[in-house]
C-alpha positions in Angstrom: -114.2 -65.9 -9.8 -111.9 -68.9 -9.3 -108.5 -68.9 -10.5 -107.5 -72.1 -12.8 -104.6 -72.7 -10.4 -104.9 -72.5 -6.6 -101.8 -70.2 -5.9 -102.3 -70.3 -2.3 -102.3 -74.1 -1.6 -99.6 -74.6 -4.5 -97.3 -72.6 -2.9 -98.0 -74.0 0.8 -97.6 -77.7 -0.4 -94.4 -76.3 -2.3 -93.0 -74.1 0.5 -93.9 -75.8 4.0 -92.7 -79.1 2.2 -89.2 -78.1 1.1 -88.8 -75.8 3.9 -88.9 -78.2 6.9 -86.0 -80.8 5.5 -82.6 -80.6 4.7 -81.7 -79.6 1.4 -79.3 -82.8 0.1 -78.5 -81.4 -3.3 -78.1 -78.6 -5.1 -80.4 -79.8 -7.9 -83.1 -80.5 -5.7 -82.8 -76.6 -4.3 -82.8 -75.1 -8.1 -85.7 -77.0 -8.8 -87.6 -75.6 -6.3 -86.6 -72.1 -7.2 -87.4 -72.5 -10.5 -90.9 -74.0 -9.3 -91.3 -71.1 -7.2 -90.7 -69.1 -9.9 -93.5 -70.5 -12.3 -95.5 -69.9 -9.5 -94.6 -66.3 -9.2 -95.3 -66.1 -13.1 -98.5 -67.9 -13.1 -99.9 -65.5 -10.2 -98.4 -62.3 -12.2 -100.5 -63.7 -15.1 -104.0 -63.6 -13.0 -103.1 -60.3 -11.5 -102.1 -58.8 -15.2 -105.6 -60.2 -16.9 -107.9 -59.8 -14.3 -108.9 -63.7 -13.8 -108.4 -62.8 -10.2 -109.6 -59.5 -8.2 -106.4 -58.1 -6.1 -108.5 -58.6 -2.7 -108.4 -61.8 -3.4 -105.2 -62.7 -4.7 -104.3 -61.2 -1.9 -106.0 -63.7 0.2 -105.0 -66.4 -1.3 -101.7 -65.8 -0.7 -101.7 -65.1 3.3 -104.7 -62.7 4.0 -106.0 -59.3 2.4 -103.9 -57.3 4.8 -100.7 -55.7 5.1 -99.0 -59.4 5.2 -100.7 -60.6 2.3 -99.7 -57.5 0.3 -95.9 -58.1 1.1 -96.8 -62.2 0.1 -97.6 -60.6 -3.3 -94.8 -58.4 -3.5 -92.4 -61.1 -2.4 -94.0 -63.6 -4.7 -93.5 -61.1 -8.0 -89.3 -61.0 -7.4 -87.0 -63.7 -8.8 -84.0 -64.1 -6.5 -81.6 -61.1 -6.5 -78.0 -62.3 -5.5 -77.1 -61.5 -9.5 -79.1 -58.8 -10.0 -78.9 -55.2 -9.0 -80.4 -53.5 -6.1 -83.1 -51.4 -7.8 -85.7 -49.5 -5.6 -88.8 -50.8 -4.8 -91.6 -49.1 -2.7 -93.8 -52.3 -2.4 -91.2 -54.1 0.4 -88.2 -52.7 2.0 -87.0 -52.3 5.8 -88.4 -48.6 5.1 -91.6 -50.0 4.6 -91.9 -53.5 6.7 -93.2 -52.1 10.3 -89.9 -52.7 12.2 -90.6 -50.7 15.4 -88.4 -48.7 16.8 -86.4 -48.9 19.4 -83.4 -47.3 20.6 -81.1 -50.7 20.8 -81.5 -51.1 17.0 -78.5 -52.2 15.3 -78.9 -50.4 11.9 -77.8 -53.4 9.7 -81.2 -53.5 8.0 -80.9 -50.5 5.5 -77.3 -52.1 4.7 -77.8 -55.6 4.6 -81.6 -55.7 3.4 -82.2 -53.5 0.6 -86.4 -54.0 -1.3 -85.0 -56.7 -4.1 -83.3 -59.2 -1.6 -85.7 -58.2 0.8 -88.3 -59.9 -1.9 -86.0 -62.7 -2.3 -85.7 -63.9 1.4 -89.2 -63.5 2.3 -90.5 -66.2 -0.5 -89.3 -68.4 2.7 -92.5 -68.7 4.7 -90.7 -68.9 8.1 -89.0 -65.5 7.3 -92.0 -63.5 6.3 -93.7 -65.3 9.8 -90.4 -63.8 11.5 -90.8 -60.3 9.9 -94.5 -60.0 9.9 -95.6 -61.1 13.2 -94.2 -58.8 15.1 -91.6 -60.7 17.3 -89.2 -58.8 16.6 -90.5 -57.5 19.8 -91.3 -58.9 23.1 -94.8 -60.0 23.7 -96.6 -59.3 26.6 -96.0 -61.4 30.0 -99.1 -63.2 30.5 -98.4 -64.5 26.8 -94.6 -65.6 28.3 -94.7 -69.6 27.3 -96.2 -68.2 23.8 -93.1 -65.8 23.6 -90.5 -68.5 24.3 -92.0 -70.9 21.6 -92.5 -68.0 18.9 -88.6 -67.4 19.9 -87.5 -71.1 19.5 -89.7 -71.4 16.0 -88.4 -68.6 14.6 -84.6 -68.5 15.7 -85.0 -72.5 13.7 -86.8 -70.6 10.9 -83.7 -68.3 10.6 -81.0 -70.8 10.6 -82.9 -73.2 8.4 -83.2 -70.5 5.7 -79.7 -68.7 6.4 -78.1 -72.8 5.3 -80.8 -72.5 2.3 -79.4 -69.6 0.9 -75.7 -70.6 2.3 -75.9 -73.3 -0.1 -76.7 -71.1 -2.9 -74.3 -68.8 -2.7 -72.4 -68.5 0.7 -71.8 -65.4 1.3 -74.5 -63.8 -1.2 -76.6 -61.1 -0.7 -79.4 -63.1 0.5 -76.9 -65.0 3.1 -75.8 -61.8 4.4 -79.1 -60.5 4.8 -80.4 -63.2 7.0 -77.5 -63.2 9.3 -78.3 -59.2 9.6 -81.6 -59.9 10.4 -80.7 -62.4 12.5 -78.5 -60.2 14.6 -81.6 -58.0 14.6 -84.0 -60.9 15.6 -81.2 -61.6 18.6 -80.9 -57.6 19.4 -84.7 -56.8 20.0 -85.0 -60.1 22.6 -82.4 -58.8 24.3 -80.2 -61.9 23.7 -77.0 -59.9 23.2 -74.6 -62.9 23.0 -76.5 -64.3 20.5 -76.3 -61.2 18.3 -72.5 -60.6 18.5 -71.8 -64.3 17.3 -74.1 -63.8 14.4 -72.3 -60.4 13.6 -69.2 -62.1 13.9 -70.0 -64.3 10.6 -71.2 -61.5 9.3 -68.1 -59.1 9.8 -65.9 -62.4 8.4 -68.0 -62.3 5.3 -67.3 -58.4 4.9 -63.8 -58.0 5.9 -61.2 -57.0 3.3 -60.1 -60.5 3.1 -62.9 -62.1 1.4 -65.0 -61.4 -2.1 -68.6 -60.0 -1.0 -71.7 -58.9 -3.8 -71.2 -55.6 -2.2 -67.2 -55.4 -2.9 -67.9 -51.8 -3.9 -69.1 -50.9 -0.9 -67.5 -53.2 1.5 -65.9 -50.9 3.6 -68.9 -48.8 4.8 -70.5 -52.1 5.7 -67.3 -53.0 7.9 -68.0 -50.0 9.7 -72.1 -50.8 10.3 -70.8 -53.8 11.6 -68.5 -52.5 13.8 -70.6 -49.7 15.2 -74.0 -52.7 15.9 -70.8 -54.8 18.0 -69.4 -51.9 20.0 -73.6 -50.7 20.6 -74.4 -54.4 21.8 -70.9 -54.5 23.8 -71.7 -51.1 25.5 -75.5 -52.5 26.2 -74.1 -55.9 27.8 -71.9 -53.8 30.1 -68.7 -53.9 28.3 -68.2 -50.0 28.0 -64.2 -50.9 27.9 -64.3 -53.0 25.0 -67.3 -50.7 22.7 -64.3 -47.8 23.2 -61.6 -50.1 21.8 -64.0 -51.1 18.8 -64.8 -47.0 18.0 -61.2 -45.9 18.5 -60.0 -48.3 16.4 -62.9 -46.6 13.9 -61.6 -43.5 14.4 -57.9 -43.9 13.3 -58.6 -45.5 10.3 -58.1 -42.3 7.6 -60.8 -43.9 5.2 -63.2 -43.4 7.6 -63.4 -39.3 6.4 -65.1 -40.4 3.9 -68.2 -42.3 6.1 -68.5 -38.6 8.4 -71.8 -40.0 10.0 -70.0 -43.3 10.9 -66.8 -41.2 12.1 -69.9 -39.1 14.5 -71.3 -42.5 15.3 -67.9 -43.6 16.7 -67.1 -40.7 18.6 -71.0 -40.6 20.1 -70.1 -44.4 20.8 -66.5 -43.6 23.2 -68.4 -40.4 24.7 -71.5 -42.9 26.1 -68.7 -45.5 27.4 -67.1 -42.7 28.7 -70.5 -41.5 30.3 -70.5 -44.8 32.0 -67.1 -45.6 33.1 -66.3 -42.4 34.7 -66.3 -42.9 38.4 -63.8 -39.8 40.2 -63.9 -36.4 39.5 -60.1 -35.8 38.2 -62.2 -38.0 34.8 -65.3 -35.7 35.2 -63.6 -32.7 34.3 -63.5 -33.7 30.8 -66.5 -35.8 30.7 -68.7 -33.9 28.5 -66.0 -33.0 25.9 -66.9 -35.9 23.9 -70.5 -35.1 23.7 -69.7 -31.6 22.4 -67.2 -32.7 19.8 -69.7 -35.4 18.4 -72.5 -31.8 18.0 -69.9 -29.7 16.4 -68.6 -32.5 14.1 -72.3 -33.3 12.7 -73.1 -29.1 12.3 -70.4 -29.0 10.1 -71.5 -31.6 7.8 -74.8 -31.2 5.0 -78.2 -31.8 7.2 -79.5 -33.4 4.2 -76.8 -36.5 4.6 -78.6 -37.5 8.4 -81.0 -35.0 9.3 -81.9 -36.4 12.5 -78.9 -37.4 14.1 -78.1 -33.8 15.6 -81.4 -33.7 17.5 -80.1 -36.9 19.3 -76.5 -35.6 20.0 -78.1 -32.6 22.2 -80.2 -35.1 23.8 -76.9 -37.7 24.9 -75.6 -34.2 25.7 -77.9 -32.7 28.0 -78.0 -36.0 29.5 -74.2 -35.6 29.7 -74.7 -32.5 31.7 -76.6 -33.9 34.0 -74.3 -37.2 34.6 -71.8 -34.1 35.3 -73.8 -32.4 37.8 -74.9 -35.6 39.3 -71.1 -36.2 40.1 -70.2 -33.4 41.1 -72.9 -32.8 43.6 -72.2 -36.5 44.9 -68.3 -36.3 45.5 -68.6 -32.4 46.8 -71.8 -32.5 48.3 -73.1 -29.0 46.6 -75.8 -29.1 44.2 -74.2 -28.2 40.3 -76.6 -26.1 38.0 -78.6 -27.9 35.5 -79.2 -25.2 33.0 -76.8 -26.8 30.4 -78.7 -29.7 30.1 -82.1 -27.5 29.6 -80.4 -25.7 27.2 -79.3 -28.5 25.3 -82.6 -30.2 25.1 -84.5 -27.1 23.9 -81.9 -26.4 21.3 -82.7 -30.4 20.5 -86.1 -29.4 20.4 -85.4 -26.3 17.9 -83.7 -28.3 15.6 -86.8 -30.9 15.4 -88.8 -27.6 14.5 -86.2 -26.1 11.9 -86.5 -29.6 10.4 -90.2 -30.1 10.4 -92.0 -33.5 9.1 -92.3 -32.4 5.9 -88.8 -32.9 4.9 -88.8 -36.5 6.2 -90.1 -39.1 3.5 -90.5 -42.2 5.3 -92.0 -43.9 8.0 -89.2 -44.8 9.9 -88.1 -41.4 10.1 -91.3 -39.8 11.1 -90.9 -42.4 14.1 -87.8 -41.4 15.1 -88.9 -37.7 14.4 -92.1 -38.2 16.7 -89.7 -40.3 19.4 -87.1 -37.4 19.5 -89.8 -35.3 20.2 -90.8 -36.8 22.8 -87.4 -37.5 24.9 -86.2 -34.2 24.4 -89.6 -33.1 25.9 -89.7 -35.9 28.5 -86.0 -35.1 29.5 -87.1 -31.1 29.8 -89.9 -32.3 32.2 -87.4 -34.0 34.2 -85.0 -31.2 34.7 -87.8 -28.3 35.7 -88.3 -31.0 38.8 -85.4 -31.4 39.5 -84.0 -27.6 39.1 -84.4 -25.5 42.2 -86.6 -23.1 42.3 -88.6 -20.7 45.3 -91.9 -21.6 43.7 -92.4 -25.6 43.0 -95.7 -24.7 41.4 -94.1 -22.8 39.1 -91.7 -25.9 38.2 -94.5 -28.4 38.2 -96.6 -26.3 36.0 -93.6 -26.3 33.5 -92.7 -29.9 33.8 -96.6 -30.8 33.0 -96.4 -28.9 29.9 -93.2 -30.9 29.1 -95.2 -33.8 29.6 -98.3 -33.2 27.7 -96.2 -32.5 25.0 -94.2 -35.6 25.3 -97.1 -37.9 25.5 -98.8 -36.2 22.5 -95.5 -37.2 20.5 -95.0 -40.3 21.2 -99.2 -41.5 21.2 -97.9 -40.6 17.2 -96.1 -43.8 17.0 -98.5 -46.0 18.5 -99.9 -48.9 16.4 -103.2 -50.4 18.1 -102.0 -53.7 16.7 -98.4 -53.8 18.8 -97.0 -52.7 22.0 -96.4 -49.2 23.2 -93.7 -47.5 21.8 -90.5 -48.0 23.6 -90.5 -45.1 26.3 -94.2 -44.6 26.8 -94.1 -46.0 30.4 -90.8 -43.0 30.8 -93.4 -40.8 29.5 -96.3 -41.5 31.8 -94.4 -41.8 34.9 -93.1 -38.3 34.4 -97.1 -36.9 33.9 -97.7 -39.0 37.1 -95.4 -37.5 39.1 -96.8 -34.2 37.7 -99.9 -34.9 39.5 -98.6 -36.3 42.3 -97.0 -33.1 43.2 -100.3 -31.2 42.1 -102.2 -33.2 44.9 -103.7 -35.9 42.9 -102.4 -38.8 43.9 -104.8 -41.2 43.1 -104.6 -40.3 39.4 -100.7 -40.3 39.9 -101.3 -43.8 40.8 -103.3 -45.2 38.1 -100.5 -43.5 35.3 -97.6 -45.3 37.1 -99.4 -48.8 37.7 -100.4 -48.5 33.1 -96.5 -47.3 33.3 -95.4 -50.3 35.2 -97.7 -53.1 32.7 -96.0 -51.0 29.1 -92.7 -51.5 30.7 -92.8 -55.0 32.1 -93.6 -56.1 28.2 -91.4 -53.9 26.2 -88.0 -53.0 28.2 -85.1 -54.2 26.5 -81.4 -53.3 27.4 -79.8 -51.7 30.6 -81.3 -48.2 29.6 -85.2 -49.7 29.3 -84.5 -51.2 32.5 -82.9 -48.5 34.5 -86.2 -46.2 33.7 -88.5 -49.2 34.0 -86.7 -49.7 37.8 -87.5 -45.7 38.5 -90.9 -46.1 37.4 -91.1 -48.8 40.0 -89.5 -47.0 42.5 -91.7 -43.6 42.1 -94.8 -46.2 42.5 -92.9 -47.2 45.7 -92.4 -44.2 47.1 -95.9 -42.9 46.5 -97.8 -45.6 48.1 -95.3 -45.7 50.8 -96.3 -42.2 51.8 -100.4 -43.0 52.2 -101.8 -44.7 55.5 -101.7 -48.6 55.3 -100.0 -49.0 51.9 -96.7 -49.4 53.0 -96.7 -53.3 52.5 -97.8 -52.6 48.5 -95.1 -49.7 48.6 -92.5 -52.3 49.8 -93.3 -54.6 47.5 -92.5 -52.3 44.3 -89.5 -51.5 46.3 -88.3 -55.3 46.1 -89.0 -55.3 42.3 -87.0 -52.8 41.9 -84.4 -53.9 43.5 -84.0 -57.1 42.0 -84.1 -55.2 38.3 -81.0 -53.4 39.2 -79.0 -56.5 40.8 -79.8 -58.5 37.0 -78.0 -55.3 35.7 -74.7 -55.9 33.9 -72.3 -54.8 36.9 -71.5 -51.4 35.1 -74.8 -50.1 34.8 -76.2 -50.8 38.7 -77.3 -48.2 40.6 -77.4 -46.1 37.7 -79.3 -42.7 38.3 -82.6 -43.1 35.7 -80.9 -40.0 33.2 -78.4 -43.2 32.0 -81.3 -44.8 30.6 -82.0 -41.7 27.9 -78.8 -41.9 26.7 -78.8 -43.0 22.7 -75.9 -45.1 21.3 -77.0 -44.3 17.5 -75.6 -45.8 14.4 -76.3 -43.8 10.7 -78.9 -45.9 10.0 -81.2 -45.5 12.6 
């Protein structure tokens, strides 16, 4: 049945001709609200009597699929700036398919709660932004179509953050965009970009100025802070993240924000991890790791249930940056049964946990992706670990593996790219057959690990671990008859990877790139 009014083309010809021109009045922007919002009442009224089927209301407004659902949902909201932030289940960052990644800056949840979440996607070019996925790169035969998605939709951003600038500067709608912004920034690895965005954003927050969160002002100080010390620590400004978390730490309101005051500390142990060079700083280079595990076991599971599983993992890993020291500046090998240790007590905590007490998707995500490091991480270490029987080690390590890949293929969406560390994952069940004799199959894993890699590795970690991949492929070829041109080759790639490294992460050994610099809202 047709409806009287054509919602979809009424609210194109509304949208897509406001939205491409500067505002010159204020009048001129409330009537298009309040034209929106007729809109929004008219569609309610075919929804509530049945004039139209839901399918195709749905359509009508951008498709019968997930995007056209959150058109609905969006189109339903009146703008929120005023209002209150009540829960809603149809559209929220819980619910909106961000994907995960472990350079997230955790603004989201903060900045974005379901009601202005409803409000800033009635902007077409936002919901394009959210909905189409670029918050992640796209693949690299698709590399001119990446760099104009990136130039439409950083436009689309600052077009709609002066909109809603105009209407309230500063508002909850404002603030949200530049968070999302940063976000945008974050996951194309365009670092600079994110800080100055998160600049106007900390200005907005500080104790200086009036903000619709005033209540809660100071905890969103401190997301702030924690996203610009994570993006400083990524570009290779371990120095400067420190400053930024210590300064955290002495302020005495922060006892009452305990998983900020663990995110700070986990944030100076990983610059830490990074900076240390001689062994007089070694001695006490795990210390951090360990305070930031007893701090969170001390405090209610329920508050961040997930958060301890990822301090063992940045601990084991700070094991083995120990060992790794060690055994470079004395030449004798350093055990690596405190890392194993730490994993599997990761791993135990996972299983204490279990999915049922997680009640969202993000967190089954993370849950699935914490699976699979810690795993991943445990197959590393029975390689590496010294043993009479290598058999016995590779036989462990593939179980590691299996179990890892079995996690994350969990997370994978058929309509995106691999989940961040897949390639990791596959590399470490190639080399499990490499050392099992089957080389060719060991071949076809790393060259699939190579192609995830290439089109999904963002930050100095991702890059470090996409470089090993490259260099285990490398290696491997340069050990058959005839192949040592193609071996070669890989070898250059690699190289080149680590020399556009920010100078403190070159020549990093591949356990740097497991390391997680978390923030409460992950």
């Amino acid at each position: 049945m047709k409806p009287f009014i054509d919602c979809g083309a009424m609210r194109r010809s509304i949208l897509s001709t406001n939205s491409h021109q500067p505002l010159k009045t204020m009048s001129t922007l409330a009537t298009i609200i309040r034209t929106k919002a007729t809109l929004a009442t008219r569609c309610n009224n075919h929804l509530r009597t049945k004039m139209l089927p839901h399918r195709d209301f749905a359509d009508e407004c951008g498709g019968n699929n997930a995007n056209g659902r959150l058109v609905v949902a969006a189109r339903r909201r009146e703008f929120s700036s005023s209002s209150s932030d009540t829960t809603d289940s149809s559209l929220s960052t819980n619910n909106i398919a961000w994907p995960l990644t472990s350079s997230n800056l955790g603004l989201l949840p903060s900045f974005c709660p379901p009601q202005v979440m409803a409000s800033v996607s009635q902007l077409p070019e936002v919901l394009a932004a959210i909905q189409e996925q670029t918050f992640t790169k796209l693949k690299q035969n698709q590399q001119m179509q990446q760099q104009n998605h990136q130039h439409n939709h950083e436009e689309s951003f600052h077009r709609s953050i002066d909109i809603f600038e105009r209407m309230q500067q500063g508002g909850k709608e404002h603030l949200a965009l530049l968070a999302l912004l940063s976000e945008y920034h974050q996951r194309q690895g365009e670092f600079q970009k994110a800080l100055e965005t998160m600049e106007s954003l900390a200005a907005y927050t500080s104790s200086g100025n009036s903000s619709p969160y005033n209540n809660n002002n100071f905890r969103l100080q401190q997301d702030v802070a924690l996203a610009q010390a994570k993006v400083l620590w990524l570009q290779g400004k371990s120095e400067e993240s420190a400053a930024i978390c210590l300064e955290m730490l002495k302020n005495a309101e922060m006892k009452h924000l305990p998983m900020h005051h663990a995110a700070a500390r986990n944030g100076q142990a990983l610059s830490r991890l990074v900076l240390t060079e001689t062994l007089d700083d070694a001695l006490t280079l795990r210390d951090p790791s360990r305070m930031v595990i007893k701090f969170l076991e001390q405090q209610q599971e329920e508050q961040s249930p997930l958060l301890l599983p990822i301090a063992y993992l940045n601990y084991g890993s700070a094991e083995i940056i120990y060992a790794q020291l060690v055994s470079r500046i004395n030449g004798v090998d350093a055990p690596l049964d405190g890392a194993m240790r730490a994993w599997a007590k990761g791993l135990a905590c996972l299983r204490k946990l279990g999915k049922r007490n997680l009640n969202n998707e993000s967190s089954l995500q993370l849950f699935n992706t914490l699976k699979a490091r810690l795993n991943v991480n445990l197959a590393w270490g029975a390689l590496e670990i010294a043993n009479p029987s290598e058999q016995d080690n590779t036989q462990k390590a593939s179980e590691f593996a299996r179990k890892a890949l079995k996690a994350l293929e969990k997370n994978i969406d058929q309509t995106a790219p691999k989940p961040e560390g897949y390639g990791h994952v596959l590399s470490l069940v190639a080399t499990c057959y490499h050392k099992s004799g089957q080389a060719v199959t060991a071949e076809g894993l790393l060259q699939t690990a190579v192609d995830e890699t290439r089109s999904s590795s963002i930050g100095p970690s991702q890059i470090i671990l996409q470089r090993e991949i490259l260099l285990t492929l490398s290696r491997l070829l340069r050990d058959w008859e005839n192949r040592e041109e193609q071996g070669q080759k890989f070898k250059v790639q690699a190289d080149s990877l680590n020399a556009g490294l920010p100078k403190q992460w070159q020549n990093k050994s591949p356990i740097f790139g497991t390391l997680w610099f978390w923030t409460p809202n992950e």
